[in-house]
C-alpha positions as YAML, in Angstrom:
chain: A
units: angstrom
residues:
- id: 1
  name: UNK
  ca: [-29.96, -47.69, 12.12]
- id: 2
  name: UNK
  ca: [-30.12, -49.42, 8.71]
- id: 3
  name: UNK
  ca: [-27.35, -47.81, 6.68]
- id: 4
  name: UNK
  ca: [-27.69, -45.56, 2.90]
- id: 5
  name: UNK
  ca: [-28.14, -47.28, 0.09]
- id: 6
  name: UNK
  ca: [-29.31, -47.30, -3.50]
- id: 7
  name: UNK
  ca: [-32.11, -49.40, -5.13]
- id: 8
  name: UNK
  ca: [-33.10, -49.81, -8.73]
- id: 9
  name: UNK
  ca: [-36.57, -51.21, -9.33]
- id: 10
  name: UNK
  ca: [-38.05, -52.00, -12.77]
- id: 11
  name: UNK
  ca: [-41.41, -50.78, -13.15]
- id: 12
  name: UNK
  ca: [-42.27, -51.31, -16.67]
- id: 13
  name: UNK
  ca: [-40.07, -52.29, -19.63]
- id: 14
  name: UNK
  ca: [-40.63, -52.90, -23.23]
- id: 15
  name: UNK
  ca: [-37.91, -54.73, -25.91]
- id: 16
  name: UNK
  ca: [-35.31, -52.60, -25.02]
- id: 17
  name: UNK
  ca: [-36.85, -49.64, -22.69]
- id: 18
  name: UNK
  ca: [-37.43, -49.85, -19.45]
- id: 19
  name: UNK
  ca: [-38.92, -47.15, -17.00]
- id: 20
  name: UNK
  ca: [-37.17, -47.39, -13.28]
- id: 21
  name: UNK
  ca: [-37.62, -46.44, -10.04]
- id: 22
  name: UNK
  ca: [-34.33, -45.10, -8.18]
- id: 23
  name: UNK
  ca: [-34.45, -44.93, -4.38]
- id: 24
  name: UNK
  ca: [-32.00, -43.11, -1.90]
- id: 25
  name: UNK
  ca: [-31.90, -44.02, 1.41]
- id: 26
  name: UNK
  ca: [-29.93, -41.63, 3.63]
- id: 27
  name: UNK
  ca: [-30.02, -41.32, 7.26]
- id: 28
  name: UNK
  ca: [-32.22, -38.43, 7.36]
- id: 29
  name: UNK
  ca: [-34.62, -38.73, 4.11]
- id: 30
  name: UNK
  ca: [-35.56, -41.31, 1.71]
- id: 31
  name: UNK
  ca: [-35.59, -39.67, -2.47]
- id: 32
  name: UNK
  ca: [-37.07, -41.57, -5.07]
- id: 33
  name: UNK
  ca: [-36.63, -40.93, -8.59]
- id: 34
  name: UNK
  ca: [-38.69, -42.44, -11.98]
- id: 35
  name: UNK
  ca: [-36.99, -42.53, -15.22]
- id: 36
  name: UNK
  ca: [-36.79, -43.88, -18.80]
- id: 37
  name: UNK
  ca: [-34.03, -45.49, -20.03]
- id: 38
  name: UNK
  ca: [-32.00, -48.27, -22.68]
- id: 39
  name: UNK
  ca: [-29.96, -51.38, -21.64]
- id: 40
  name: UNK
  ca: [-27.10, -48.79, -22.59]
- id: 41
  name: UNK
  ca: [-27.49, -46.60, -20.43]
- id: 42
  name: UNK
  ca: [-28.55, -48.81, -17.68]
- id: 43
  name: UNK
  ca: [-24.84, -50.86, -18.43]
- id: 44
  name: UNK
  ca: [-23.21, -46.87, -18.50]
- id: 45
  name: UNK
  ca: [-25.03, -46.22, -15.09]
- id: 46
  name: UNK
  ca: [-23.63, -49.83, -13.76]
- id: 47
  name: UNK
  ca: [-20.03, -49.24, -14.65]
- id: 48
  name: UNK
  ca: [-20.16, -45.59, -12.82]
- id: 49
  name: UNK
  ca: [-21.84, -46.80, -9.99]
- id: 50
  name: UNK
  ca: [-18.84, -49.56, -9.64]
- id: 51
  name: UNK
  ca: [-15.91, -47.02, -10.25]
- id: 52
  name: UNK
  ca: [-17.48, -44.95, -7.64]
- id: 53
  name: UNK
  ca: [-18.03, -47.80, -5.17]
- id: 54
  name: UNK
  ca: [-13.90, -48.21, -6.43]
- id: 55
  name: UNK
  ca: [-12.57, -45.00, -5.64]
- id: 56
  name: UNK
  ca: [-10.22, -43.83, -2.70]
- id: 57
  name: UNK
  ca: [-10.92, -40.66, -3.02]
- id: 58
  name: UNK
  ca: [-12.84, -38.34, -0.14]
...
């Protein structure tokens, strides 16, 4: 069984704008999730994502 994971896709983007496609993969169900967003907040959402991947915690 393949295991969770996260994907971003880019599905349209203009100077500075970009809308994206998030996919979740759990073991039971598969979510995915469009959005607008900046090269700021994508760097904000990169930075989280790596401090979470980081933690010890439970």
């Amino acid at each position: 069984m393949p295991e969770p994971s996260i994907r971003l896709t880019k599905i349209w983007e203009d100077v500075d704008f970009y809308e994206v496609q998030m996919e979740f993969k759990g073991n039971d169900c598969n979510v995915y999730i469009d959005f607008h967003t900046t090269n700021d907040e994508l760097e904000e959402l990169r930075k989280g994502i790596i401090d979470f991947s980081n933690s010890k915690t439970n």
